[in-house]
C-alpha positions as CSV (number, residue, x, y, z in Angstrom):
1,X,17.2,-3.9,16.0
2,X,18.0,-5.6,12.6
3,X,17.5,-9.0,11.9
4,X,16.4,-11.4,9.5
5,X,13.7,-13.5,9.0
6,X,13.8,-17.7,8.6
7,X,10.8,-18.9,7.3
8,X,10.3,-22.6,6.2
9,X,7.8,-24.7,4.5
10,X,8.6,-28.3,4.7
11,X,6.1,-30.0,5.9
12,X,6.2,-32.6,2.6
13,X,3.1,-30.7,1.3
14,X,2.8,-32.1,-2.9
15,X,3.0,-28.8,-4.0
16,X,3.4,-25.3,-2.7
17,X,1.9,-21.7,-4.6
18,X,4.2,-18.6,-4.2
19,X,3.7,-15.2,-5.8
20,X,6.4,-12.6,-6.4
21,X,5.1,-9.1,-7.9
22,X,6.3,-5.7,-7.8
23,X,5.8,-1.8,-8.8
24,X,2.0,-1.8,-7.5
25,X,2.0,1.9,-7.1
26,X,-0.5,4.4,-8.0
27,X,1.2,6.7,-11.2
28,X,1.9,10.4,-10.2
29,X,1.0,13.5,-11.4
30,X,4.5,13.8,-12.9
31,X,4.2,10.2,-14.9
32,X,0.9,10.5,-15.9
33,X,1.7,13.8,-17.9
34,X,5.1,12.1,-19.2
35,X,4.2,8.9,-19.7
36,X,0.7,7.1,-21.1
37,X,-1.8,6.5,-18.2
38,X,-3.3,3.0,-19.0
39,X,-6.2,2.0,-16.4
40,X,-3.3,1.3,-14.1
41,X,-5.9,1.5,-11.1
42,X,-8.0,-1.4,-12.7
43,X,-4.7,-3.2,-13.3
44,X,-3.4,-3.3,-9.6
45,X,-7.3,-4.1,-8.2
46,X,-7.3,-7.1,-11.3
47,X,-3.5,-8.2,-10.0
48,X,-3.9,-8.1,-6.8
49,X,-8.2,-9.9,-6.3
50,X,-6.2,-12.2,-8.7
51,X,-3.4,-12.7,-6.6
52,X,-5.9,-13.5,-3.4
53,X,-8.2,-15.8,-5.6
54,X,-5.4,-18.0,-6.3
55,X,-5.0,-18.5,-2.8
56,X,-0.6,-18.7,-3.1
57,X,1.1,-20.3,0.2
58,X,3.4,-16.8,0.3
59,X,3.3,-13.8,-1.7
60,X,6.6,-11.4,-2.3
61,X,6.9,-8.0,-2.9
62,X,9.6,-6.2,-4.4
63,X,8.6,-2.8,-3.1
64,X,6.9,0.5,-4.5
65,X,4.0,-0.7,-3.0
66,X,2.5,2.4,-2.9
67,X,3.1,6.0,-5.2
68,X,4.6,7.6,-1.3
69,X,5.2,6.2,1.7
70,X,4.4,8.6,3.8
71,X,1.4,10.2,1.4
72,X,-0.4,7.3,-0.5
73,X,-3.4,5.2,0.7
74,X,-2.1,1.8,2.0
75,X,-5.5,0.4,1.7
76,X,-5.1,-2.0,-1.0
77,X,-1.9,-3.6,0.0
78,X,-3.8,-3.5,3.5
79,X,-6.7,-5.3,2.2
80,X,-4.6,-8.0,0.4
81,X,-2.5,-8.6,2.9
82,X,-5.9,-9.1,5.6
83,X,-7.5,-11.3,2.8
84,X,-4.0,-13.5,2.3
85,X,-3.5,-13.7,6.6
86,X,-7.5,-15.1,6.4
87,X,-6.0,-17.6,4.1
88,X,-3.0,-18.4,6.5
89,X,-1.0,-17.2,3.6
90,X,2.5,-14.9,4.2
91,X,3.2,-11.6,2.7
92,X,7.2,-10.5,2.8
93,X,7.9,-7.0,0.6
94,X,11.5,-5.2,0.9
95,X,10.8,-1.6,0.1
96,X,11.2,0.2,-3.4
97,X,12.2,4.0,-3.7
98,X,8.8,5.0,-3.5
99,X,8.4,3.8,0.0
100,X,10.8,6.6,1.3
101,X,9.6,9.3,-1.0
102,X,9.9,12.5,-0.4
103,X,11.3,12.1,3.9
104,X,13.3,9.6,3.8
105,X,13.3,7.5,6.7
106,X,10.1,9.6,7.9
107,X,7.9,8.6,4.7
108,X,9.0,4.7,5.4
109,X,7.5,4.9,8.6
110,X,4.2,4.0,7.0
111,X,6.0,1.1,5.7
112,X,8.0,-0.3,8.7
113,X,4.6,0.1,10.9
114,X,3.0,-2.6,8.5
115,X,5.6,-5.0,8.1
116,X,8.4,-4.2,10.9
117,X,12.3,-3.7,10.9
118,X,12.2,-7.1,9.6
119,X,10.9,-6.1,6.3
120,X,13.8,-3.3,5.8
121,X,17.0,-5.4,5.4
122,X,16.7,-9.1,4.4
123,X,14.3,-11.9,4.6
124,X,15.8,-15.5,4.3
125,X,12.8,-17.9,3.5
126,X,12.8,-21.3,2.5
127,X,10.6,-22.8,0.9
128,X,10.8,-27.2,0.5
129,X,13.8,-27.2,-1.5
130,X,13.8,-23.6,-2.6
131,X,15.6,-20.8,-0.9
132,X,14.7,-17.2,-1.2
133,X,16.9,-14.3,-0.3
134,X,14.9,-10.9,-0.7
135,X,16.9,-7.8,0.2
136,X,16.5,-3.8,0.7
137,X,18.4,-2.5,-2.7
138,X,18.0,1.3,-1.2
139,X,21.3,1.3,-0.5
140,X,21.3,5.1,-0.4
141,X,18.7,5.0,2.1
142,X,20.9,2.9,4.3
143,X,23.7,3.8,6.9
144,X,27.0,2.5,6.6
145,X,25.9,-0.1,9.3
146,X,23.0,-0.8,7.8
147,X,24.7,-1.7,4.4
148,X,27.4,-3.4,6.1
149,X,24.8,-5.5,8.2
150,X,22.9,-6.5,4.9
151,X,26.1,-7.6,2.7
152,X,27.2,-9.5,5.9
153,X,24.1,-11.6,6.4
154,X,23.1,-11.8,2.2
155,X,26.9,-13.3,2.3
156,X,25.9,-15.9,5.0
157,X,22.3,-16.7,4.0
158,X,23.9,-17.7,0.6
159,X,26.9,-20.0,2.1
160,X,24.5,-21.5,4.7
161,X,21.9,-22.4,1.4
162,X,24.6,-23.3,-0.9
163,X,25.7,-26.1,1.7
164,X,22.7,-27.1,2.9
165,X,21.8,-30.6,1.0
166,X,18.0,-29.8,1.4
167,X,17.6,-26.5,-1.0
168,X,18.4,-27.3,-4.6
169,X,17.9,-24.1,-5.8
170,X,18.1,-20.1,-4.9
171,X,16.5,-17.2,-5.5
172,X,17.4,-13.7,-4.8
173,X,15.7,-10.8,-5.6
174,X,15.6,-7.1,-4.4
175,X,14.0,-3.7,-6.1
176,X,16.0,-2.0,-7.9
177,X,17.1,-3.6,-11.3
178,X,20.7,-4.9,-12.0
179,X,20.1,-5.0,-15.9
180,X,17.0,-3.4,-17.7
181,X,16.6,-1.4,-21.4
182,X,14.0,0.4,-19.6
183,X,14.0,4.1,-21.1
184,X,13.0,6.2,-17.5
185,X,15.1,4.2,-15.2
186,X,18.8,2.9,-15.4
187,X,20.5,-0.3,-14.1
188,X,21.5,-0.3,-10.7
189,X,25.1,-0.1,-10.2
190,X,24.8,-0.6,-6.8
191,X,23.0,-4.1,-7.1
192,X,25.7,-5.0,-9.9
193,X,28.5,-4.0,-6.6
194,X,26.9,-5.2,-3.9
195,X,24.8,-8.3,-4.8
196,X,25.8,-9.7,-8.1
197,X,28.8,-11.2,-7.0
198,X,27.9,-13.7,-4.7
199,X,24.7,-14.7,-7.1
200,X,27.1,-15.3,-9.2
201,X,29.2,-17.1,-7.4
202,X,26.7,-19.5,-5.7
203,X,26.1,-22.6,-7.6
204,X,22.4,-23.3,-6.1
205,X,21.5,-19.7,-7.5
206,X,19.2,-19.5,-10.3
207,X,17.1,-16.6,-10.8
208,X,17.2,-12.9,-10.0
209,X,14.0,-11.4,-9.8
210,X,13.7,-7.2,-9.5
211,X,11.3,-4.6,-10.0
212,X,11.8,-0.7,-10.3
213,X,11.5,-1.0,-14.1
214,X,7.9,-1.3,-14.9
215,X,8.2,-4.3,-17.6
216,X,8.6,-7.9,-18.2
217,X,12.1,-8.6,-19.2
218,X,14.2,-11.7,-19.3
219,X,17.6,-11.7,-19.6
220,X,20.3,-14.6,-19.4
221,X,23.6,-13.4,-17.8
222,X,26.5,-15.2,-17.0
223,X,24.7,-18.4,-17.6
224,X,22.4,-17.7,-15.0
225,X,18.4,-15.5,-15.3
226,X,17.3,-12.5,-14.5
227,X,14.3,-11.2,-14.3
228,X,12.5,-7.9,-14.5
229,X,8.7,-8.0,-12.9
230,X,7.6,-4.6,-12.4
231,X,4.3,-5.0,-13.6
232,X,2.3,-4.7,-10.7
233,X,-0.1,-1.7,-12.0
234,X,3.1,1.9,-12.5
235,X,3.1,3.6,-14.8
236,X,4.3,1.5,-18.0
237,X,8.1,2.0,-19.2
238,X,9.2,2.1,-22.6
239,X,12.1,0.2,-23.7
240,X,14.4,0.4,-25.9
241,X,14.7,-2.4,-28.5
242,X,16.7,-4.3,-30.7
243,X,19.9,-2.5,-31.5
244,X,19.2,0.5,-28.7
245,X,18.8,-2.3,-26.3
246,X,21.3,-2.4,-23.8
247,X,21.0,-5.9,-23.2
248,X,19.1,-8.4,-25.4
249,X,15.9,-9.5,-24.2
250,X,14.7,-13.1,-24.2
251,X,10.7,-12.1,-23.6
252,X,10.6,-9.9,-26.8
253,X,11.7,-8.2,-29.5
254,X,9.2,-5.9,-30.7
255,X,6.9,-4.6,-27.8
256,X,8.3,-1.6,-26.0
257,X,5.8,-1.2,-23.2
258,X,4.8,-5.1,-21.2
259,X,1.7,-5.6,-20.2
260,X,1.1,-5.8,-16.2
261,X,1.8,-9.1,-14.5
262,X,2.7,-10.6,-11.8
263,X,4.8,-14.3,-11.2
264,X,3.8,-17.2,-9.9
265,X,6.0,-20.2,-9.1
266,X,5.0,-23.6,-7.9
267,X,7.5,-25.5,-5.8
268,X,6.8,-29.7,-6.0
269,X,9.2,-32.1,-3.8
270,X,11.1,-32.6,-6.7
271,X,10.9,-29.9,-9.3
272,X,9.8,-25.9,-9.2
273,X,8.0,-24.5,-12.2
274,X,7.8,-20.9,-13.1
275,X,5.0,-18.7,-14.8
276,X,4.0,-16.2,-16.0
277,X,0.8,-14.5,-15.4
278,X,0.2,-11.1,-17.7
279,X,-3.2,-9.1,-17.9
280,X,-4.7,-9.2,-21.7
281,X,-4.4,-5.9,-23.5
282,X,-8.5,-5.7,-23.3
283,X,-8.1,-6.6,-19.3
284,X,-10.7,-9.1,-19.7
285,X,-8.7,-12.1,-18.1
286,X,-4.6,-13.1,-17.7
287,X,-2.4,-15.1,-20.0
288,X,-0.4,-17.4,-18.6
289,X,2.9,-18.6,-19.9
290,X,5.7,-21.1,-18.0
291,X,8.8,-19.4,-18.5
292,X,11.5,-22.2,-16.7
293,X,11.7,-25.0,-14.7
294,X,14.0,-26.5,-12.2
295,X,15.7,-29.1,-12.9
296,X,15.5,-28.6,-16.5
């Protein structure tokens, strides 16, 4: 069965934590002889004991938890997720390619049996007056029922938050990358078809947060921002920059590989403010930086 997942946290608390991160996997053989190892190991463990001391209300994850779904230890997303349910905290992910590498369906097994059929389509979660939509953006991974399924209910969750009085903003936000300069991977045609039109389209909607790309971009689209977080402890990307760049990029103009990172947003009863939290080149401690706030 395929369903979706309500979850709501209105109970006129002052101020609510929430975390979204993605690309926590392990580099390969195969991108650590491309690409430049850089203590990714130590990144994730700093991320993710940083993540847990911070003690956030729900945490997100964009998928590529781990390097292989069906081959990769688990047992540092297990231990995060065990340390965040001791704090009565959530943890929602939506999978990333690397959760069905190399079998498919059979590698996301491993995933599924952690986090359930919920976790494979689309969570709807609000959160005071914010609504987020996170989605599976594996569409190839998907049947034709599957996709149609997903499309249907994103289409719904949006109209239902778009007219609902309470939520005053939305976010949506999948894997896989609907804009990115990043030099290994491209941008997803498929999130451009399927899921930028009703973002687009929805009023309330705000922010488009991906992974898949291992950097920190920013990039304002049809008046509306997008960002790329896949900073979680992969391999780092390269970028291409100023007049390469695909699309210009708000963050910066000069750095081709981002520092790891994760988001953090904090929703008040009347405003949500969101920052950035990226590991210091030295790994001795995070910056952190507030990148927008709603309203304005």
């Amino acid at each position: 069965m395929i369903c979706s997942l309500t979850f709501s946290q209105n109970q006129g608390a002052d101020s609510v934590k929430i975390v979204f991160l993605s690309d926590t996997q392990e580099p390969t053989i195969f991108e650590r002889v491309l690409l430049s190892y850089n203590n990714n190991a130590k990144a994730r463990e700093l991320i993710l004991n940083k993540i847990a001391s911070d003690s956030p209300r729900v945490v997100f994850h964009l998928g590529d938890l781990v390097a292989s779904g069906l081959i990769s230890s688990w047992e540092e997303i297990d231990t995060l997720v065990s340390m965040l349910k001791n704090q009565r905290a959530y943890f929602y992910p939506v999978p990333g390619n690397h959760e069905y590498i190399p079998f498919g369906d059979v590698s996301a097994a491993s995933y599924f049996k952690r986090f359930g059929v919920l976790s494979g389509i689309c969570y709807s979660t609000r959160i005071n007056q914010l609504g987020v939509i996170l989605i599976n953006s594996n569409f190839d991974e998907l049947s034709k029922k599957e996709r149609d399924f997903l499309l249907n209910k994103y289409s719904k969750i949006l109209s239902l938050y778009e007219n609902d009085s309470n939520i005053k903003q939305i976010i949506v936000a999948c894997h896989h990358s609907p804009f990115t300069n990043s030099k290994i991977v491209a941008p997803s045609k498929d999130v451009q078809k399927y899921l930028l039109p009703g973002f687009l389209k929805s009023k309330k909607s705000v922010l488009f947060l991906s992974g898949h790309s291992h950097a920190f971009e920013h990039f304002k689209m049809y008046g509306k921002d997008f960002f790329v977080i896949g900073g979680g402890g992969g391999i780092q990307h390269p970028l291409y920059l100023n007049e390469d760049a695909i699309y210009k990029d708000l963050f910066s103009k000069t750095e081709d590989k981002r520092m790891f990172h994760f988001i953090e947003i904090t929703v008040k009863e009347k405003n949500v403010t969101i920052n950035l939290n990226m590991l210091n080149e030295n790994f001795d401690g995070f910056k952190t930086s507030t990148l927008l706030r709603f309203p304005n």
